[in-house]
C-alpha positions, 0 to 999 in steps of 0.5 A: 113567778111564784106570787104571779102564780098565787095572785092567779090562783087568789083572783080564781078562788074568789067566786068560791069564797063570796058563794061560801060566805053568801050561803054562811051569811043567809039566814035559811040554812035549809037551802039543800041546791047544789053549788053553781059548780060550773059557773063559779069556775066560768067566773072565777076563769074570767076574772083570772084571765083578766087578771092577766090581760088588765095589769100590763094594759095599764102600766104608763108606756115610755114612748119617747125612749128605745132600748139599744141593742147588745152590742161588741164594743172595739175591745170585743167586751159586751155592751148591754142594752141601754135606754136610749132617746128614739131619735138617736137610735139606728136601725139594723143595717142602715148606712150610718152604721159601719159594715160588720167586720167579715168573719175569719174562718174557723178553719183553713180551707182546702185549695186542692193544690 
């Protein structure tokens, strides 16, 4: 989360810095205008947000496989997800899953007898 956020803030300040190498690298150094404020911040905005759209839009996408749902095994232990092929995989409430066990109360009941 940490470099996340430093990657960001790097991908913000990156108008700030070509402006300030453009103004040490110019050779009349009696420019006296005030910084474009506004717009280093508008493009240095730009950038960060794309910095955060452009990555996941990128990285190849596993179509061929699902991931399984977490599930109780017969013995009550957790089975985690797993990949799975997407052809073996079973939707929630279809028939070729068993019906869920009913749930046993928590406490009993009042019959009023």
């Amino acid at each position: 989360m940490t470099q996340r956020i430093l990657i960001e803030l790097l991908l913000f300040a990156i108008p700030f810095a070509v402006f300030l190498v453009y103004r040490a690298a110019s050779r009349d150094l009696k420019i006296k205008d005030r910084w474009p404020l506004t717009r280093l911040v508008i493009i240095g905005a730009v950038i960060a947000i794309l910095g955060l759209i452009i990555p996941p839009l990128l990285e190849p996408r596993e179509s061929e496989t699902c991931n399984s749902a977490v599930r109780y095994d017969a013995e009550g232990r957790v089975v985690p997800p797993h990949k799975i092929p997407c052809a073996d995989a079973t939707l929630p409430g279809s028939q070729d899953e068993p019906p869920p066990p009913s749930p046993t109360p928590v406490a009993p009941r009042d019959t009023g007898n």
